[in-house]
Structures are given as structure tokens and as C-alpha cells.
C-alpha positions as CSV (number, residue, x, y, z in Angstrom):
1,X,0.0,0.0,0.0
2,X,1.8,3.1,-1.2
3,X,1.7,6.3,1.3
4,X,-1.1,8.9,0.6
5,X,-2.2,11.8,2.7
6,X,-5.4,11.9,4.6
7,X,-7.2,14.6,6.1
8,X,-8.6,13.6,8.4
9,X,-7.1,9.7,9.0
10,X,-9.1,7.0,7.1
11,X,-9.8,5.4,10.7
12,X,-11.7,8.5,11.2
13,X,-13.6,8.8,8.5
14,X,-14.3,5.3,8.9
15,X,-15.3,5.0,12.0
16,X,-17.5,8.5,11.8
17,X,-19.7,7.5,9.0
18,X,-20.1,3.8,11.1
19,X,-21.1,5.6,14.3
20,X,-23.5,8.2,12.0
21,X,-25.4,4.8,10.9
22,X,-28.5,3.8,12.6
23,X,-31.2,1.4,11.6
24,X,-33.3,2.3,9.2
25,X,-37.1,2.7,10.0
26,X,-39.8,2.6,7.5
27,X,-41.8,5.8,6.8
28,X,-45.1,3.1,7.5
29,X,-46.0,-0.3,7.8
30,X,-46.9,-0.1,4.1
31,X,-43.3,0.1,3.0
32,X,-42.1,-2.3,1.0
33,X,-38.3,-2.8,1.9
34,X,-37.8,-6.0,0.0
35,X,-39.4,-8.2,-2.4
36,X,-38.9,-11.8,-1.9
37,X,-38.7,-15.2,-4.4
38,X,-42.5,-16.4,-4.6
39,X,-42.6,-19.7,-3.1
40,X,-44.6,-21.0,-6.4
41,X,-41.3,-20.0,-8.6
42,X,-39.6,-22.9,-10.1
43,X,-36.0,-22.5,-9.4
44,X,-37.6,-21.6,-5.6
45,X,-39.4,-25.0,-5.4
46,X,-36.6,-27.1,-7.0
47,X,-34.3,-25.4,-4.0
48,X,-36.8,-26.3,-1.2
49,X,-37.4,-29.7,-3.0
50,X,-32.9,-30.1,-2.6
51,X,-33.3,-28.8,0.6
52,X,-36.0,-31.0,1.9
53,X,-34.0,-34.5,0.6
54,X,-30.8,-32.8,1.9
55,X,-32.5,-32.8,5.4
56,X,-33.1,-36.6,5.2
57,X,-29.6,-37.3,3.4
58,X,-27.1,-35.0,5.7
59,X,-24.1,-36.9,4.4
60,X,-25.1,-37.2,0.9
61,X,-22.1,-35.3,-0.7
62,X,-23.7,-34.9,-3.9
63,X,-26.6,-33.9,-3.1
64,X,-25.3,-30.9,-1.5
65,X,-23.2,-30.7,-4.2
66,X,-26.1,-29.9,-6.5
67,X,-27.9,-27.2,-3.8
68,X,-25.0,-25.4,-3.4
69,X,-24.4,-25.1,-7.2
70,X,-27.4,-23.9,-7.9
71,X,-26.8,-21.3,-5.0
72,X,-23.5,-20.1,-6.5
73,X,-25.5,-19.8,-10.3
74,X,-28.6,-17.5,-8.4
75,X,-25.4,-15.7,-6.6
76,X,-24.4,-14.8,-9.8
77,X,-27.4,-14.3,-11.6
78,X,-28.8,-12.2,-9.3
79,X,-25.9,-10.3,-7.6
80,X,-27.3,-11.1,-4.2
81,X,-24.2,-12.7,-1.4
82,X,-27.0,-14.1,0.6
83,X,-27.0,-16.9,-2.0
84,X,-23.1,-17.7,-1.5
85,X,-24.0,-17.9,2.2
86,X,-26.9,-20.8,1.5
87,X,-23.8,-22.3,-0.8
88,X,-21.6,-22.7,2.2
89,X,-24.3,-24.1,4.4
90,X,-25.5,-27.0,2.2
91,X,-21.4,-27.4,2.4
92,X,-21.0,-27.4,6.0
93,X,-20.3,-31.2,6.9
94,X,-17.6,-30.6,5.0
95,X,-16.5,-27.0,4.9
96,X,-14.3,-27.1,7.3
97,X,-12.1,-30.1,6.4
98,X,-8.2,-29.8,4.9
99,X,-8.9,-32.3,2.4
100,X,-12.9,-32.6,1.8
101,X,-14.4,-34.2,-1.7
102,X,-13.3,-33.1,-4.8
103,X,-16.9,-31.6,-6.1
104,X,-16.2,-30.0,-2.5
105,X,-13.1,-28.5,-2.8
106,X,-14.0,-27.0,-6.5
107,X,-17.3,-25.4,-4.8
108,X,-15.7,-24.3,-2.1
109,X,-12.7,-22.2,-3.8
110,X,-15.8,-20.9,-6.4
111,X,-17.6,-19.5,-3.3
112,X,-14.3,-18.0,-2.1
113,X,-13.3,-16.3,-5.2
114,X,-16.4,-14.7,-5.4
115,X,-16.4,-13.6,-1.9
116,X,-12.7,-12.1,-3.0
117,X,-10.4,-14.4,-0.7
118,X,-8.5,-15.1,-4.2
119,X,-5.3,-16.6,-2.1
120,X,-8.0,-19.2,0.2
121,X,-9.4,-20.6,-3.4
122,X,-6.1,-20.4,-5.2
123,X,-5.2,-23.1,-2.4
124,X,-8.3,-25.0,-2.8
125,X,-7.7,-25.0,-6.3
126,X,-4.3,-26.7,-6.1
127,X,-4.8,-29.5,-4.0
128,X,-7.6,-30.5,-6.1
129,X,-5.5,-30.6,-9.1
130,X,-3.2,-32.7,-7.3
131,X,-5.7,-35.3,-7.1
132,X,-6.9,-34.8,-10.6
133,X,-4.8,-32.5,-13.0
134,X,-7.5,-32.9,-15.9
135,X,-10.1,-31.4,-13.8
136,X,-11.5,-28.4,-16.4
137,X,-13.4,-26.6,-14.0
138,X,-10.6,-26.6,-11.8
139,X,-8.4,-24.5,-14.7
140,X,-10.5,-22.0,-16.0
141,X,-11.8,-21.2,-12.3
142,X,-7.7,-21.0,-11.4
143,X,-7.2,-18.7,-14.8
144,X,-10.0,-16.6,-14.2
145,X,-8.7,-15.8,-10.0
146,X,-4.9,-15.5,-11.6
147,X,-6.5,-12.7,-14.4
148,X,-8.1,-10.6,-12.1
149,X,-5.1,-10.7,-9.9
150,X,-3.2,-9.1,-12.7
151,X,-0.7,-12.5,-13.1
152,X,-1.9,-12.8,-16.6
153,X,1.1,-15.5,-17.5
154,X,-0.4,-17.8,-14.5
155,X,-3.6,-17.1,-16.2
156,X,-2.1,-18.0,-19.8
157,X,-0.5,-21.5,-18.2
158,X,-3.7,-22.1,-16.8
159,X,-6.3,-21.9,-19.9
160,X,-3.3,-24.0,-21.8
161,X,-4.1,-26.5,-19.6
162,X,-7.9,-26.7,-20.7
163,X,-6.6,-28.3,-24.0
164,X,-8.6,-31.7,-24.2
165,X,-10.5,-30.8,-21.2
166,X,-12.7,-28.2,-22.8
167,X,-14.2,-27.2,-25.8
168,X,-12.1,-25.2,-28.6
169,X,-14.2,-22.0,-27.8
170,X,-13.7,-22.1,-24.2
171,X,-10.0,-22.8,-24.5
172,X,-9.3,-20.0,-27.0
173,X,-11.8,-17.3,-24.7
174,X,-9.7,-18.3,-21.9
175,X,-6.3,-17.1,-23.3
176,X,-8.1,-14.5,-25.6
177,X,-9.2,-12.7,-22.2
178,X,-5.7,-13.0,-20.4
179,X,-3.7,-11.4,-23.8
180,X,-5.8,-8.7,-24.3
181,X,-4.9,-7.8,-21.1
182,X,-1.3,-8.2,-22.1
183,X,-0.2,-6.7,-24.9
184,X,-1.9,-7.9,-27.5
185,X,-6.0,-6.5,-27.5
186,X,-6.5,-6.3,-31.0
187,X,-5.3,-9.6,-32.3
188,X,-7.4,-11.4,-29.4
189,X,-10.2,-9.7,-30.4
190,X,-9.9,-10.3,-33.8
191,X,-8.7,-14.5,-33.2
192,X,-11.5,-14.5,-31.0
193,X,-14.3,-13.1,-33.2
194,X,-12.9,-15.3,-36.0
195,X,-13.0,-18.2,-33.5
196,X,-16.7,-17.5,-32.1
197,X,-17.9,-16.7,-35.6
198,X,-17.1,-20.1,-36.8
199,X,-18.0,-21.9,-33.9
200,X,-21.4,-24.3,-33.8
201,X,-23.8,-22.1,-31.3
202,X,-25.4,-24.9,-29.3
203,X,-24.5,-23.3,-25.3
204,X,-26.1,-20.1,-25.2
205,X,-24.0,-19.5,-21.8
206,X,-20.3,-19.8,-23.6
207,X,-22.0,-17.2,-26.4
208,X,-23.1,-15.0,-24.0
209,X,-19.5,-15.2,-22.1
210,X,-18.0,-14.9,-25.2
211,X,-19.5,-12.1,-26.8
212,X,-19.3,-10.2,-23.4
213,X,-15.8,-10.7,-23.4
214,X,-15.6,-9.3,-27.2
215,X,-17.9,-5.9,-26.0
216,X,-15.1,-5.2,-23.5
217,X,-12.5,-5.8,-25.7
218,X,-13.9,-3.7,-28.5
219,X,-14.5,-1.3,-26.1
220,X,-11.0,-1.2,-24.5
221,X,-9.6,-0.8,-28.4
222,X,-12.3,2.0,-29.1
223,X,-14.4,0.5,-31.3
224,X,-17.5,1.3,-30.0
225,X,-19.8,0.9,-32.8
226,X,-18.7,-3.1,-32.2
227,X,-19.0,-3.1,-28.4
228,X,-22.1,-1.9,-28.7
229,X,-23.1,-4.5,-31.2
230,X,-21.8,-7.5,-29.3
231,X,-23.0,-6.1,-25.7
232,X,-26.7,-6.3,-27.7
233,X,-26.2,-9.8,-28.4
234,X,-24.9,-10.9,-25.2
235,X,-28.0,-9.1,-23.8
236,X,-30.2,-10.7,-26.3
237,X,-29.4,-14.1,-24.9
238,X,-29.1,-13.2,-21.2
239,X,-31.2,-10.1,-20.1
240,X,-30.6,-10.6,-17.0
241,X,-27.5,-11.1,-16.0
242,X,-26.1,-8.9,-14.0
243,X,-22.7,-8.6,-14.7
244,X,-23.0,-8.0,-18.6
245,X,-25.8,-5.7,-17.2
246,X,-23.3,-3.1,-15.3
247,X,-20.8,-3.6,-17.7
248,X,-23.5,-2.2,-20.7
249,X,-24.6,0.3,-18.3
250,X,-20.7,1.3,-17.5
251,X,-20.3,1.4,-21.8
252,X,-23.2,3.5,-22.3
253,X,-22.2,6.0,-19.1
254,X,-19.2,6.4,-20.8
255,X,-20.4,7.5,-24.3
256,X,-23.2,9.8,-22.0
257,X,-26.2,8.2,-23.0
258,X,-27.5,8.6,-19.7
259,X,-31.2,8.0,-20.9
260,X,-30.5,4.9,-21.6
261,X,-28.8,3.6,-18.6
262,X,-32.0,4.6,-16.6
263,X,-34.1,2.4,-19.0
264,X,-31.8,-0.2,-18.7
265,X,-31.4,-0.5,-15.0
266,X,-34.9,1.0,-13.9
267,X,-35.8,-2.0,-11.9
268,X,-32.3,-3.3,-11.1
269,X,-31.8,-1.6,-7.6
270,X,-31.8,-5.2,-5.7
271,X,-27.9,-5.1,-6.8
272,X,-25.9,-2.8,-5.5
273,X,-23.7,-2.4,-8.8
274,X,-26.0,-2.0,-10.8
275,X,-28.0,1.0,-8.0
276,X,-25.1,2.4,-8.3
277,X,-25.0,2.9,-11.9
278,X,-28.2,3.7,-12.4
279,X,-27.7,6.7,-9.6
280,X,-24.8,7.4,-11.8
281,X,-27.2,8.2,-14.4
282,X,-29.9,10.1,-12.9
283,X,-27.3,12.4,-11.2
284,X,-25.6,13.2,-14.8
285,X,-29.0,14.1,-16.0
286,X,-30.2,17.6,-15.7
287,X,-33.9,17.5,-13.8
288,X,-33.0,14.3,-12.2
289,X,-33.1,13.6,-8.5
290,X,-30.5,11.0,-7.5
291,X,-31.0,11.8,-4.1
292,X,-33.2,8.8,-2.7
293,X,-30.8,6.1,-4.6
294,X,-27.6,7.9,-3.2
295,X,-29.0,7.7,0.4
296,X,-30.2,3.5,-0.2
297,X,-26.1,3.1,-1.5
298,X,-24.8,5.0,1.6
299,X,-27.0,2.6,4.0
300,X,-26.2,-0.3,2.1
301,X,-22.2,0.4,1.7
302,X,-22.1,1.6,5.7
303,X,-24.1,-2.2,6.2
304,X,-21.0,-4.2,4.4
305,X,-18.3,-2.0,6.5
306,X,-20.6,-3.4,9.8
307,X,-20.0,-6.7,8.7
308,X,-16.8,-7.0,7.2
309,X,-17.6,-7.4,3.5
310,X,-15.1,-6.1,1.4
311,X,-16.2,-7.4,-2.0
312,X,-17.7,-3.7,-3.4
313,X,-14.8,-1.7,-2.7
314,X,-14.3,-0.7,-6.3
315,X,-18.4,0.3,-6.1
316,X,-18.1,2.0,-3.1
317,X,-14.9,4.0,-4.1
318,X,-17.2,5.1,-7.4
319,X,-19.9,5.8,-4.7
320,X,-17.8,8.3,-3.0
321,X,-16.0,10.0,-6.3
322,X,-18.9,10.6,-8.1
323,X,-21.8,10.6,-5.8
324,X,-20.6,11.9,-2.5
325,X,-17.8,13.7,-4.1
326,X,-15.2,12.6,-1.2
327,X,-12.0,12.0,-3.6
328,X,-9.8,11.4,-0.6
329,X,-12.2,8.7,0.9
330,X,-12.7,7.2,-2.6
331,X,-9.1,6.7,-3.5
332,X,-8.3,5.3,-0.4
333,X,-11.0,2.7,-1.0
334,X,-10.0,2.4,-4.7
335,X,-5.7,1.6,-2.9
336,X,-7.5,-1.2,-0.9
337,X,-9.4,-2.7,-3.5
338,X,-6.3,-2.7,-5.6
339,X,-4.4,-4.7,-3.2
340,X,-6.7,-7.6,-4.1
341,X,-7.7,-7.3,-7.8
342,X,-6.5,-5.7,-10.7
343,X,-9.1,-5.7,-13.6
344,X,-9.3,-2.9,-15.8
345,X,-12.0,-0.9,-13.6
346,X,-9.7,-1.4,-10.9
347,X,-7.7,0.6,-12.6
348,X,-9.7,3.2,-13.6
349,X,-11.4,3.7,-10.3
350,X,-7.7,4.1,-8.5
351,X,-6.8,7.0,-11.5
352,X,-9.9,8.8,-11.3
353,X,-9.9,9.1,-7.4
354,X,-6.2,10.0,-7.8
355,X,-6.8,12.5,-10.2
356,X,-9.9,13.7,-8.2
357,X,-7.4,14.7,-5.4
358,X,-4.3,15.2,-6.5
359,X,-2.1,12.9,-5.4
360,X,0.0,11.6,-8.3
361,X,2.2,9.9,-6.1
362,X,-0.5,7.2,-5.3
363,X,-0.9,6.7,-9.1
364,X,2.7,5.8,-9.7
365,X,2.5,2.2,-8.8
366,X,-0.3,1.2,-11.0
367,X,0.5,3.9,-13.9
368,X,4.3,1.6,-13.6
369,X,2.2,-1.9,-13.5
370,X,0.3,-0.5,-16.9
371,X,3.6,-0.3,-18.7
372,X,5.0,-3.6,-17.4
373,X,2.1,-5.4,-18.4
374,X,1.6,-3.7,-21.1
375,X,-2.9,-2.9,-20.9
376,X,-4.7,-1.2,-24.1
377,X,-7.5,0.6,-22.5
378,X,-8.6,4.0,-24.3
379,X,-10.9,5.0,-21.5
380,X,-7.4,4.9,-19.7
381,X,-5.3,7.0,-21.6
382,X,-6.6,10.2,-20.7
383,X,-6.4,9.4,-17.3
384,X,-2.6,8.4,-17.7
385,X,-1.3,11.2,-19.3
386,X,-3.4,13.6,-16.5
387,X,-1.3,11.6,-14.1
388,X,2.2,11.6,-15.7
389,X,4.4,14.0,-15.4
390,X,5.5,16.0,-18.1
């Protein structure tokens, strides 16, 4: 963690806006604060049907297996952590254990990625693939936590592994993603578009993955006629997904079609990410009010700093640039979030806040990591030369 100035100390900020929290009360009874799964949903009566044969079957490995992946997919699908936590429990017979099943130990470092403990699944990772080193899953999870570490060559060595474990178009998305990160954008985006063009189209999941991955790197290259096309697509197959949602909405903020980021995420405020872009919106637009979705992402950011949660740093740092305007508070939040990942908003996030408040020196060690591994990003490169000296 480089040295930045703070005035006053983090702690103190920290601890100020914990002590301003209080619980929130509802203006009536009629409020509605959340709305829950209807018991007569599908995926909800499948889960209670898992859960009820799970009761019966405590040691039935994979059965809880099965509950727990389909808690990690609704943890993803829905942006909601609550899910990860039902993931763990269906797991707890053999959570704790140095050495528990295989479909155990993948599950387990899947839920610990996702909760950002990157080093904890990195470990979980290996010792499966010392039992089995043609595990698939096992790989691409690895290459994916080694990517948005910043070690693309671990992430490179990883997806080489998926040869005759995986499909061609996994294997080639794999180390597509990691070299456009690398040093080489355009010819990954252009192998990869070759590659997914002539591909059969029978897993509407790897299309959608894959012609996500393609918006961002169109976008990172400036073609934004293309990203736009392949972030329609993705969106065409998966409207709901939350991730390619914020990342559209992040596309669109950026070209300042604002109207359309409110269309997009109207009804999208159950994720904070996606709140949090759509109050991005609404605040750019003259004769909006972005006031009552500022004040539900202060409650819900000063709720994960109660608990511990450190997955939204990079949201929360946004939160408090562009929302709260607190540069100091948001780049110190942006340095903390770096320590753990390194993805190209990570970036971005850490410039902006730097740039906000002046302090190049806490820019130098990421505007130094950008040259050594060598990132195409135009949505960058005004930051960078902002931030370099002449």
C-alpha cells in the first residue's frame, strides 16, 4: 500500500460515518423494503425440493453438491451474497475439512473467489489438481482468479491447460481474455471473433461469455460501434445477467447516453452495482433527482463496512467519487481494493480518485504496473497522461 495523505485519518472517517449509521425505519408499515422469491417459482421449489431430501440425506455429498451449485449460479445471476452464504451451508459437513471431496473443494474455492479471498481458493484450487490434474473446471476457475489478480502469464498457463479438457471455444476465450490484457487487444479480439464466428452455437452461456468478453474488448480498443453491437447480443441471450448488465450500463455511461442507462437498469436496484450505476445516471441528467438512490447506497455500503464485507470496494470508491464527491475517501477505498484485484476498472477507479485529489504519487504504482504489463484501454489513456508527469 503506497503512502497517501489523509485529512482527516481514514480510521476516522471510517469509523465517523459507522457511528453516523442507525437502523433504518420505514416511513409506514406499508413500505415495501424488500421483495422476496415467490414460493410458487420454479428455481424456488426445486431449491426447497434439494433442501428438503438434503434434510433426510445430511451426508449425501452430492446432493449438496447440486444445492450449493445452484446457489452459487442464483449468486451470480442475481448479484445477491446471501445466495453464497446458502452455498456454504448446504457445504458445511464438509466445509471445514483440509482435504474434503473433490466436487467440494471446486465449490468451495468458487464461493471464495467470489467472496474475494482469491489466495484461500487459489489453495483450494491446487490441492484439487493434485488429485486430478485434468479437472476443467478446476483451470479455467484458477485462470480466471490469476487474471483478475493481474498474473496474466499464470492465467495464460492455466487456460493451456484446458486443451482436451474443454471445448475449442472455451479454451481459445480463456487465453483470448488474459492477452488482451497483455499486450496484445486487438489480435485477441480479432482471433476470438474469428473463433466465435465459426463456432457451432449450441451453449447459449459460452455465447453469452464470449461475446461479453468481445464488447469489453472492443471497447478497451475504441471500437465502440462493435462493443455496442456484441454487448446487444450478449444481452439478447441473457437479459438478465447482472454482470453483462453493469458492464452495458458502465459502456453507455461512458459515451453519455444517460437515458438509456436509466431504461436499462430501472428495476435493477436489488444489486448494489447496478444501483449504483443507475444513480450514476440520474445524477448526470439535468432535472433528475438521485438523491433517494444515493442515500439507499450509503445505508447499504455503511451495512458491508458493519460486517466486514469487502467485496464492493471498487463500487463503493465510485460511490464516494462521483456521488458523495469525497475524492480522498474514494481513492483510499479504490488503494485497498487494488491490493486484491487488478481488472481494468480497478484501474480506472484508483486514476480517477487519484486524479480527483491530487495525489500523483498514489498513481505511480499502477501507472508503472500498466507499462509492465503492457494494458490497451482508451478510456485509460486520458487518465494516464493527466497523471504523468511532463
Amino acid at each position: 500500500m503506497i503512502k497517501f495523505t489523509i485529512v482527516p485519518s481514514l480510521a476516522a472517517l471510517l469509523l465517523s460515518g459507522l457511528a453516523a449509521a442507525s437502523p433504518y425505519l420505514p416511513a409506514s408499515g406499508a413500505q415495501v423494503l424488500e421483495r422476496l422469491p415467490s414460493r410458487s417459482d420454479p428455481v424456488q421449489r426445486a431449491l426447497a425440493q434439494l433442501r428438503a431430501r438434503l434434510k433426510t440425506e445430511p451426508d449425501n455429498v452430492a446432493l449438496a453438491a447440486e444445492l450449493a451449485q445452484r446457489y452459487i449460479s442464483l449468486a451470480r445471476n442475481d448479484a445477491d451474497p446471501r445466495y453464497l452464504g446458502y452455498a456454504q451451508a448446504a457445504l458445511a459437513p464438509w466445509w471445514g475439512l483440509a482435504d474434503p471431496p473433490p466436487q467440494v473443494l471446486v465449490l468451495r474455492a468458487t464461493i471464495l473467489q467470489s467472496t474475494h479471498r482469491f489466495p484461500q481458493a487459489l489453495a483450494d484450487l491446487d490441492l484439487l489438481l493434485r488429485h486430478d490434474r485434468n479437472n476443467g473446471q478446476a483451470w479455467i476457475t484458477r485462470a480466471t482468479i490469476l487474471q483478475v489478480t493481474g498474473d496474466f502469464a499464470g492465467a495464460k498457463t492455466s487456460c493451456a491447460r484446458l486443451f482436451g479438457q474443454a471445448a475449442d471455444l472455451v479454451i481459445r476465450t480463456c487465453l483470448a481474455s488474459a492477452n488482451s490484457l497483455s499486450g496484445a487487444a486487438r489480435p485477441s479480439y480479432l482471433s476470438l471473433k474469428m473463433a466465435f464466428d465459426g463456432a457451432r452455437h449450441d451453449d447459449s452461456a459460452i455465447d453469452e461469455w464470449v461475446l461479453t468478453l468481445l464488447a469489453e474488448m472492443a471497447a478497451r480498443l475504441g471500437d465502440y460501434q462493435a462493443a455496442d453491437s456484441h454487448f446487444r447480443q450478449a444481452l439478447a441471450l441473457a437479459p438478465g445477467d447482472t454482470y453483462l448488465l453493469g458492464a452495458y450500463a458502465d459502456f453507455l455511461l461512458d459515451r453519455g447516453r444517460h437515458a438509456e442507462v436509466r431504461a436499462l437498469l430501472q428495476n435493477q436496484a436489488r444489486a448494489d452495482g447496478l444501483l449504483l450505476r443507475h444513480a450514476l445516471a440520474l445524477a448526470a441528467t439535468p432535472g433528475q433527482d438521485a438523491s433517494a438512490e444515493t442515500a439507499m447506497l450509503r445505508d447499504r455500503f455503511q451495512a458491508a463496512m458493519l460486517r466486514g464485507d469487502t467485496v464492493h470496494q471498487r463500487e463503493q470508491s465510485r460511490f464516494e467519487l462521483h456521488l458523495m464527491k469525497n475524492p480522498t475517501l474514494a481513492l483510499s477505498l479504490a488503494q485497498k481494493n487494488w491490493a486484491v484485484q487488478k481488472e481494468p476498472a480497478d484501474v480506472r477507479v484508483l486514476l480517477e480518485a487519484a486524479a480527483a485529489s491530487g495525489d500523483r504519487a498514489a498513481a505511480r504504482p499502477v501507472l508503472d504496473w500498466l507499462k509492465q504489463v503492457k494494458l490497451e484501454d482508451a478510456s485509460l489513456a486520458a487518465l494516464v497522461k493527466t497523471l504523468e508527469p511532463a
